[in-house]
C-alpha positions in Angstrom: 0.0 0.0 0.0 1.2 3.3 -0.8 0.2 6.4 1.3 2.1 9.1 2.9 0.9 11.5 6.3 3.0 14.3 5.8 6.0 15.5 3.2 9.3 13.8 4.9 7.3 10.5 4.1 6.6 11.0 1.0 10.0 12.4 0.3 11.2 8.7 2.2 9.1 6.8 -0.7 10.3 9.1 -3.6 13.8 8.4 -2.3 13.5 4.4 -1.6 11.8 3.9 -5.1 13.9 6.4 -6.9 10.5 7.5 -8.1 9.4 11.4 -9.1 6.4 12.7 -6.5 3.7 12.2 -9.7 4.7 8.7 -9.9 4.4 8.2 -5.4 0.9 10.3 -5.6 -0.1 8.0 -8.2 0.4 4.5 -7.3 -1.4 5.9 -3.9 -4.6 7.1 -5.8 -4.7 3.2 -7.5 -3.8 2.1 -4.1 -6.5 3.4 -2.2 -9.4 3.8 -4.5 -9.0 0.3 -6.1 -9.0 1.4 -9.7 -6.6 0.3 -12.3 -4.2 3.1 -13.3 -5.6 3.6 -16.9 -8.9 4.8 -15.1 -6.9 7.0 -12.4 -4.8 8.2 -15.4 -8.2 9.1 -17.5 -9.8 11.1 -14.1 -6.8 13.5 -14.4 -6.9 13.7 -18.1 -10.8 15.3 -17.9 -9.6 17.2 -15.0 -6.9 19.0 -17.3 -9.1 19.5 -19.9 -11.6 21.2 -17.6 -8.6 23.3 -16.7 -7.6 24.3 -20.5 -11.2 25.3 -21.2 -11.6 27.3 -18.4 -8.0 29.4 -19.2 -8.8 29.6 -22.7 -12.6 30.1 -23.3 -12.7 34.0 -21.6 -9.8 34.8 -24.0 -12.0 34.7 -26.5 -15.3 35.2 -24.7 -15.4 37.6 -22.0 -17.1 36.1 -18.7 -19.0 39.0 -17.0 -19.2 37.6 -13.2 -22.4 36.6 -11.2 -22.0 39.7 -8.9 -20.1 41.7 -11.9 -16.9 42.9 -10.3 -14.7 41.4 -12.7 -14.9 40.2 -16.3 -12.8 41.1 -19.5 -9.6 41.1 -17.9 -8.2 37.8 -19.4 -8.7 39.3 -23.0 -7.5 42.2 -21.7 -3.8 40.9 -20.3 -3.8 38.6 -23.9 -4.2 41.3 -26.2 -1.6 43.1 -23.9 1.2 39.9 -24.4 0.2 39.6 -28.1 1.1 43.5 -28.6 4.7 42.8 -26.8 4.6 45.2 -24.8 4.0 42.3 -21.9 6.9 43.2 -19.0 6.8 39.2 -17.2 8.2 38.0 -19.7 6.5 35.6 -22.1 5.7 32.7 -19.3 4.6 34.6 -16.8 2.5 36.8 -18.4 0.5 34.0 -19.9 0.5 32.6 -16.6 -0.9 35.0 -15.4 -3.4 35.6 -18.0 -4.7 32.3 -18.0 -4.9 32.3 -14.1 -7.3 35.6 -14.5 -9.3 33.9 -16.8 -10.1 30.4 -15.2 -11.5 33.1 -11.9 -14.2 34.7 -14.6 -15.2 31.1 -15.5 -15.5 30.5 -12.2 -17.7 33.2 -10.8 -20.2 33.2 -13.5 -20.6 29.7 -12.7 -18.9 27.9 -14.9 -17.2 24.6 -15.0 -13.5 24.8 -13.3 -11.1 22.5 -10.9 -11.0 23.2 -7.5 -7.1 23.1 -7.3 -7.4 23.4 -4.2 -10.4 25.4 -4.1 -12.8 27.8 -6.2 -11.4 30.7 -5.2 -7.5 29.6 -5.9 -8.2 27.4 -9.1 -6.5 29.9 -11.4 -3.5 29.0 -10.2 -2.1 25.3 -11.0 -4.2 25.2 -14.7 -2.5 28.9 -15.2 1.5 27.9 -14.7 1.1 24.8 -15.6 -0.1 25.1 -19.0 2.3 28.0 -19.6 5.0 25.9 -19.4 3.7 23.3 -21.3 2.8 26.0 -24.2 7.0 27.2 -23.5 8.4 23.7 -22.9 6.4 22.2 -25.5 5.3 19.3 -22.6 2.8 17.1 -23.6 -0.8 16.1 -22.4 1.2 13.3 -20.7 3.6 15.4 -18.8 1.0 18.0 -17.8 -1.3 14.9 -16.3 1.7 13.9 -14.1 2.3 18.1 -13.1 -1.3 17.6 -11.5 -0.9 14.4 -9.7 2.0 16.0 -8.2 0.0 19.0 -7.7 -2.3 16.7 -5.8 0.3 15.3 -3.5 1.2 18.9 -2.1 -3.0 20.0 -2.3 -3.7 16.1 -0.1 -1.2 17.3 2.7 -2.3 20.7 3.1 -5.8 19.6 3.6 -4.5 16.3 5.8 -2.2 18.7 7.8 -3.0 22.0 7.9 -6.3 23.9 5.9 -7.3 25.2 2.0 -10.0 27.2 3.7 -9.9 31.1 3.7 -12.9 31.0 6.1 -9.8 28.8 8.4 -6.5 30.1 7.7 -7.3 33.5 5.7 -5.8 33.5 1.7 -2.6 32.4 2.5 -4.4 29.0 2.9 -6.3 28.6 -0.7 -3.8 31.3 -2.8 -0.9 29.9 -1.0 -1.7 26.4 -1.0 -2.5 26.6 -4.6 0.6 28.3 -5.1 2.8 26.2 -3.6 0.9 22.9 -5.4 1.9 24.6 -8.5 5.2 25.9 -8.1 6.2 22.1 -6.2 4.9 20.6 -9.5 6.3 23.0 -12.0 10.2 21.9 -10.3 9.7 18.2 -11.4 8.5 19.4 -14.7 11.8 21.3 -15.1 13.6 18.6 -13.9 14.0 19.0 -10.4 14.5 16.6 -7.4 11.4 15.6 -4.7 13.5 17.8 -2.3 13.6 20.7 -4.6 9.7 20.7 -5.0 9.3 20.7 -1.7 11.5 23.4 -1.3 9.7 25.5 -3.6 6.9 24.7 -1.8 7.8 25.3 1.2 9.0 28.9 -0.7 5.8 29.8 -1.7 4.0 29.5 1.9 7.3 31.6 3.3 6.1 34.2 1.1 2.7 34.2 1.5 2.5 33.7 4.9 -0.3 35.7 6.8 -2.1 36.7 3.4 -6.2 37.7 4.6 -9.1 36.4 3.0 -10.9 39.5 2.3 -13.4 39.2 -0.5 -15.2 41.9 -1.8 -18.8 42.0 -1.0 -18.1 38.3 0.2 -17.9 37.1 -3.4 -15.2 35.4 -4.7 -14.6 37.6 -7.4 -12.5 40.6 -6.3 -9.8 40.6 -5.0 -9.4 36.9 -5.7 -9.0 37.6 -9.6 -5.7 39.4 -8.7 -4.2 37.4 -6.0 -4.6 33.9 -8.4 -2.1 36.4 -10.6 0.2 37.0 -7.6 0.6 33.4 -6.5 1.2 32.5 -9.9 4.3 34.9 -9.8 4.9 33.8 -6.8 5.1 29.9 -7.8 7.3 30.5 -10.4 9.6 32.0 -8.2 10.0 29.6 -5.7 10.2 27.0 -8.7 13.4 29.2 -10.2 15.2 29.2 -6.2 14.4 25.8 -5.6 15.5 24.6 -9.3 18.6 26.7 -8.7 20.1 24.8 -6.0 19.0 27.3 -2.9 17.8 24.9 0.0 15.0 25.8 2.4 15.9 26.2 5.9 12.0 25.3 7.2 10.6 22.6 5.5 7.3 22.0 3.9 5.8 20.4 7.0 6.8 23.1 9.1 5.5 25.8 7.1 2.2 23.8 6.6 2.0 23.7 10.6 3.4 27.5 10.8 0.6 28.5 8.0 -2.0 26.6 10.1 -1.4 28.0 13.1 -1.1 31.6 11.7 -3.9 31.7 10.3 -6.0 30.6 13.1 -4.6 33.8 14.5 -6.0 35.9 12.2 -8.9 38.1 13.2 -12.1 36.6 11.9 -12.6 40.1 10.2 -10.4 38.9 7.4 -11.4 35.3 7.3 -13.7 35.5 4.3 -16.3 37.5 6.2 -16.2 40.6 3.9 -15.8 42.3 7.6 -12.0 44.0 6.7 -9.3 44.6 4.5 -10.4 45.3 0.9 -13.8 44.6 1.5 -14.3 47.1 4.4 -12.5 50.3 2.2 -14.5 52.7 0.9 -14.2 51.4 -2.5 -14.7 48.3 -1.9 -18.3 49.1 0.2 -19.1 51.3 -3.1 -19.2 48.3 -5.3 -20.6 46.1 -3.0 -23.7 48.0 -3.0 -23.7 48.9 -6.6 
């Protein structure tokens, strides 16, 4: 049986099988559901191209949301990259782009993955599918990205939370992040330890971020933070895949993030009660 509680034993398996994480968090799906691998293989195959459609579709269709605070945008940062005058840099900015445009499908209601939740699923679909458009990776490659996206998604939620109404953002955007930016190292070629190094970045970073959503709608400023823990993924993926180590490991941060974010007043723990959803501004819309 294959199963891990926590990072350092899954780290254990990768390193006593000389297998990647994609390959550990797949053998335990199999494992534990009793399905053949073809079938676990075919799950994450629809769930990927859920994830396409929902990063490509408002390119060309503008998604005006259900409480209409954001729609457009995705077009918006494409025609931007197409005219070059993009300042990420070709994967980021697409990234980014497609991570905008998977939050319009979502808050109109459309069909998205929850990676790890509605409110983060711009996120993993948005870097992952950027490299693959730079690297050239196929279907094949992207699949296993996900199923290593799981593994870091499964032990946030076994160990710590994905809930801003528990932890604030820094649980869903920085859970997401860090899911993406651990599996975007073994698509590059990176060790189990450097994934979890880079994810391990990404909560270091984000630690502390508030779950203050407009009007209580995930919509604004949700759109814009998928964006920033994009950026943010793909810079823990270019530390870890340079060689830096992390001095705190994944489990520690996921215990750290926890624990944090139990400490944050409730007023910014997806009650609409502070933050960007108590400013002026943000009161006017609200009501508009």
């Amino acid at each position: 049986m294959t199963d891990f509680k926590n990072a350092e034993e899954l780290l254990t398996l990768c390193q006593s099988r000389n297998q990647p994480i994609s390959e550990i968090m797949k053998r335990r799906e199999c494992d534990l559901s009793e399905v053949p691998m073809p079938q676990v293989h075919d799950r994450m195959a629809k769930a990927l191209e859920i994830m396409r459609q929902a990063a490509f579709t408002p390119l060309q269709t503008p998604i005006r949301s259900m409480g209409g605070l954001i729609g457009g945008q995705a077009q918006m940062l494409n025609a931007h990259l197409e005219s070059g005058q993009a300042v990420c840099g070709s994967i980021l900015s697409r990234a980014i782009t497609y991570a905008m445009a998977v939050l319009e499908v979502n808050s109109s209601m459309g069909v998205i993955v929850a990676a790890p939740t509605a409110g983060s699923s711009g996120i993993v679909p948005g870097l992952l599918l950027s490299l693959g458009e730079a690297y050239s990776f196929s279907d094949g490659q992207l699949i296993d990205g996900l199923f290593h996206a799981g593994a870091i998604g499964y032990l946030a939620m076994r160990n710590a939370t994905v809930a801003g109404a528990v932890g604030g953002c820094q649980a869903e955007v920085g859970v997401a992040a860090a899911m993406a930016a651990s599996a975007s190292v073994e698509l590059l070629g990176g060790t189990p330890r450097q994934s979890l190094d880079a994810a391990s970045t990404v909560l270091i970073n984000m630690l502390g971020l508030v779950c203050d959503p407009v009007g209580g709608l995930v919509e604004y400023p949700c759109q814009n933070r998928n964006a920033a823990g994009v950026a943010n993924a793909l810079a823990a993926a270019e530390i870890a895949l340079s060689g830096i180590r992390q001095m705190i490991s994944f489990d520690e941060m996921l215990d750290t993030m926890y624990h944090v974010g139990k400490r944050i007043p409730y007023e910014l723990r997806e009650t609409a009660l502070g933050g960007c959803a108590a400013t002026p501004s943000g009161c006017k819309f609200c009501h508009s």
